[in-house]
C-alpha positions as CSV (number, residue, x, y, z in Angstrom):
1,X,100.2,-42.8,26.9
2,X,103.5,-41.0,27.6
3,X,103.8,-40.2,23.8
4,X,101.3,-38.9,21.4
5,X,99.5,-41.5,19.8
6,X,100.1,-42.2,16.3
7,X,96.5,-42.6,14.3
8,X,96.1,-43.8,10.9
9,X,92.9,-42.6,9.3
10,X,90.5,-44.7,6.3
11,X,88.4,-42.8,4.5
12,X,86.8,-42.8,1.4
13,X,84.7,-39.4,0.6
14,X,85.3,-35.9,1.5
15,X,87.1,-36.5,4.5
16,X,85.0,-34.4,6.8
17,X,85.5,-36.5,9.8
18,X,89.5,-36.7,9.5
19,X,89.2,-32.5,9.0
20,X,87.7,-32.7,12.6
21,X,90.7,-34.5,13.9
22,X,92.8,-32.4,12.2
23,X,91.2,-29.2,13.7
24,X,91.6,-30.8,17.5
25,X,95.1,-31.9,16.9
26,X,95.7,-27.5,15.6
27,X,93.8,-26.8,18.6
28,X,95.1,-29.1,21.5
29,X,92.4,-30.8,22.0
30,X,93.6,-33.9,20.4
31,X,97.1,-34.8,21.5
32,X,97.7,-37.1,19.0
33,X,99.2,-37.2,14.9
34,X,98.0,-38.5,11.9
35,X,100.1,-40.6,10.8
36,X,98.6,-41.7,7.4
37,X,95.4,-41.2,5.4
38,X,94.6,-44.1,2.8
39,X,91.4,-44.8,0.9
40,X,89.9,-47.0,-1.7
41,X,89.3,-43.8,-4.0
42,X,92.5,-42.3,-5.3
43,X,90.7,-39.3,-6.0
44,X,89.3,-39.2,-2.1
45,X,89.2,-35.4,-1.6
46,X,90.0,-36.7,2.1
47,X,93.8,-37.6,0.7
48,X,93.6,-33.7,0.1
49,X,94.0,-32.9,3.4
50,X,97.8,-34.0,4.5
51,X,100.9,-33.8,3.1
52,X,101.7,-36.4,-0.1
53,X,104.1,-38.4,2.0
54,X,101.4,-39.5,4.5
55,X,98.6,-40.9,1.4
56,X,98.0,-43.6,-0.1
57,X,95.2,-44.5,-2.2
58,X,94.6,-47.4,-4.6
59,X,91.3,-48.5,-6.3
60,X,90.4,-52.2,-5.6
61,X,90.0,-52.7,-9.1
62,X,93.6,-52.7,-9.5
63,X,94.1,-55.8,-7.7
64,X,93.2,-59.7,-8.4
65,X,91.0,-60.0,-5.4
66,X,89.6,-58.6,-2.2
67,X,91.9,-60.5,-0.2
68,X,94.6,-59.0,-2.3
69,X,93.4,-55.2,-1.7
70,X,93.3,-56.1,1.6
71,X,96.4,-56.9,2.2
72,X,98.3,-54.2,0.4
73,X,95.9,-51.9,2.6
74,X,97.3,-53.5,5.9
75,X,100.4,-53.3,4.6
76,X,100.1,-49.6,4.2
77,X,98.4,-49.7,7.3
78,X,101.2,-51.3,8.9
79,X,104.1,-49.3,7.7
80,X,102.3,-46.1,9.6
81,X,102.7,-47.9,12.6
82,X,99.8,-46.3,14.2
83,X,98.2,-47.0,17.7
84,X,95.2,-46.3,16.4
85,X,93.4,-46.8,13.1
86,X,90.4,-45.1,12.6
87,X,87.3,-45.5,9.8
88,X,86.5,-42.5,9.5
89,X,83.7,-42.5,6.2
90,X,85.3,-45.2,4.9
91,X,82.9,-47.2,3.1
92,X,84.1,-50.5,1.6
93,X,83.7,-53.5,3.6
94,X,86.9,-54.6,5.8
95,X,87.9,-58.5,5.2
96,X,88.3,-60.7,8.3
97,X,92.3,-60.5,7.7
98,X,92.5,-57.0,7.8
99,X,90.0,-56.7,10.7
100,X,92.3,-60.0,13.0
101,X,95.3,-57.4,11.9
102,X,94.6,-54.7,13.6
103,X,92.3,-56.0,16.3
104,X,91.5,-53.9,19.4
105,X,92.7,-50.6,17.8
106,X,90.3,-50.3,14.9
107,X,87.2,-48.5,15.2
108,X,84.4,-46.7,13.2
109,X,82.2,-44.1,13.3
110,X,78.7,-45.1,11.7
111,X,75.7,-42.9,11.4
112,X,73.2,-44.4,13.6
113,X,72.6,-45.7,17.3
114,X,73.8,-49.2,17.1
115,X,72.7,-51.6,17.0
116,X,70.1,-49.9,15.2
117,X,70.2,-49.7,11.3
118,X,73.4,-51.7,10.1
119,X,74.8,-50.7,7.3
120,X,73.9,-47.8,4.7
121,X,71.2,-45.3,3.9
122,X,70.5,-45.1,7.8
123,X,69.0,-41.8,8.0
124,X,66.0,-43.0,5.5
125,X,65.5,-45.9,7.6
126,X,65.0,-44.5,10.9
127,X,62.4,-42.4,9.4
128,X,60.9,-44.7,7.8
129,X,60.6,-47.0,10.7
130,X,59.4,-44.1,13.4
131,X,62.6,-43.7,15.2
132,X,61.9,-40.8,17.9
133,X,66.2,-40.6,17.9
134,X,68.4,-40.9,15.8
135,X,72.5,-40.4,15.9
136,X,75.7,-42.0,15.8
137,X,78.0,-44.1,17.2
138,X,81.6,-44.8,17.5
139,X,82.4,-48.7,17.7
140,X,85.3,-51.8,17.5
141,X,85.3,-52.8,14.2
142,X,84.9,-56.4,14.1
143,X,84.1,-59.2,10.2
144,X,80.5,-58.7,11.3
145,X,79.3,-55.3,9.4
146,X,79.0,-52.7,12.3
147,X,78.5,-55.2,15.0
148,X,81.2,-54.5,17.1
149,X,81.2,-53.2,20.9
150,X,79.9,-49.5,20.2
151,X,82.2,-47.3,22.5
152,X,80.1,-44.1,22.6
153,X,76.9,-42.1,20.7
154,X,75.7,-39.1,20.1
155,X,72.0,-38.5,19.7
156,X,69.6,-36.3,18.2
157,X,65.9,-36.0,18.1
158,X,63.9,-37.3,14.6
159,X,61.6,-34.4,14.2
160,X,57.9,-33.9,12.3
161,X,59.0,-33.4,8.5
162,X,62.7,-34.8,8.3
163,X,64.1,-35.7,5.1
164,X,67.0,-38.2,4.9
165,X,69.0,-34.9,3.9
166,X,68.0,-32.9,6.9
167,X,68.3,-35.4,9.5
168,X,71.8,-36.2,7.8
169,X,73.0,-32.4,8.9
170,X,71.4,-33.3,12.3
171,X,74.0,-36.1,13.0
172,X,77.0,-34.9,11.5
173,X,76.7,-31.6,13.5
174,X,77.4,-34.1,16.2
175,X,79.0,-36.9,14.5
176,X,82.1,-34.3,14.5
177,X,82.5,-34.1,18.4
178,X,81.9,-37.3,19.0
179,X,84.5,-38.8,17.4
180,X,86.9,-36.4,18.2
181,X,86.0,-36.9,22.2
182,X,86.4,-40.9,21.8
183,X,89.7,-40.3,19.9
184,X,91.0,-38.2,22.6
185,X,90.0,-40.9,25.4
186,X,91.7,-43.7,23.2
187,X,94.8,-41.9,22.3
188,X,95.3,-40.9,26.1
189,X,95.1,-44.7,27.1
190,X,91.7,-44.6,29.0
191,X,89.8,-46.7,26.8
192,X,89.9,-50.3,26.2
193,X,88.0,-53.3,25.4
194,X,88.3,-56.2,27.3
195,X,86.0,-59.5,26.3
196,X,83.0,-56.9,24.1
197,X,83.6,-54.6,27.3
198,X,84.4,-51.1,27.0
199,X,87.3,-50.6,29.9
200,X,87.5,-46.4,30.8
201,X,90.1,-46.0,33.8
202,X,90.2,-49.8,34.2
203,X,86.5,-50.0,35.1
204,X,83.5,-51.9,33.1
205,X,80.6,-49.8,31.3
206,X,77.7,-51.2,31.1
207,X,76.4,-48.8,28.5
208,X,77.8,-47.0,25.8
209,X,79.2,-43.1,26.4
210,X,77.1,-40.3,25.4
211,X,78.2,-36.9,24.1
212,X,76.5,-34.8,25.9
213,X,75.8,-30.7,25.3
214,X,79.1,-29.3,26.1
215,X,81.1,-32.3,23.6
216,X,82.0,-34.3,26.4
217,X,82.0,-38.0,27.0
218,X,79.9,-39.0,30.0
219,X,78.3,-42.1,31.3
């Protein structure tokens, strides 16, 4: 892109993942803005994190319907005009409206290797069903709960004695760079999808991207 991309960020917790962003934009990494942060918890300490002028956060209680919430959140959405709009530990459920809205630049990050363990309480399940890895991955968001094309992962090793809570720390340590490194490939106009395939420089991958020691996207 011959501009810096414009990303609007949901999230509904601390807001550790949108910090990360943050940080790479201060640090060059990330040539990019944040354009908006909106959440579905008005107290979101995530909301925290940028000037009042660029929140907005409602409860979905306030509203008649999920349809309704939804739209008033694509509104906001919209008004950002972003390039990008990024879940970032955002954890309500996106309506198909919302999602057809802002197809092909909405995407997640979601705390496990896809398409392994949909949905919450991930790090519990892949202990519980043996995993020998464990990780995240960064994905098109699609109506189908995290079943859209997964972009790139990150992976780390289930070890002998994890607890949900340790192997938690595990993934976020690279939960952060990950996200940050497919951020930085989408704002720059590298990455695409075309058809469920992930495009990078115009050419198919067959597999995901993996973060690999150094932070860095590889095949």
């Amino acid at each position: 892109m011959s501009r810096r991309a414009r990303i609007a960020v949901l999230a509904s917790g601390r807001g550790s993942n949108l910090q990360c962003l943050l940080d790479g934009i201060a640090s060059g990494q990330l040539q990019a803005d944040i354009v908006g942060v909106l959440s579905d918890k008005p107290a979101a300490a995530a909301l925290d994190k940028v000037p009042a002028d660029l929140r907005w956060g409602r409860s979905p209680k306030d509203f008649e319907s999920r349809e309704a919430f939804d739209a008033a959140l694509g509104d906001a959405v919209a008004t950002c005009q972003p390039d990008w709009v990024v879940c970032a530990g955002y954890m309500r459920i996106l309506g198909a409206g919302f999602v057809q809205r802002f197809n092909g630049r909405l995407v997640n990050i979601h705390p496990s290797l896809l398409p392994l363990h949909k949905g919450l309480h991930t790090h519990a399940r892949a202990i519980e069903a043996g995993d020998a890895e464990h990780g995240a991955s960064v994905h098109f968001v699609v109506p189908e709960l995290d079943a859209g094309t997964v972009i790139a992962q990150a992976r780390v090793p289930v070890l002998p004695g994890d607890s949900a809570e340790t192997l938690a720390e595990r993934v976020l340590a690279v939960e952060h760079p990950l996200l940050l490194a497919t951020v930085q490939l989408l704002s720059t106009g590298r990455l695409a999808e075309q058809g469920g395939i992930i495009q990078l420089d115009g050419q198919s991958l067959l597999s995901p991207l993996r973060l690999d020691s150094a932070g860095k996207l590889v095949r």
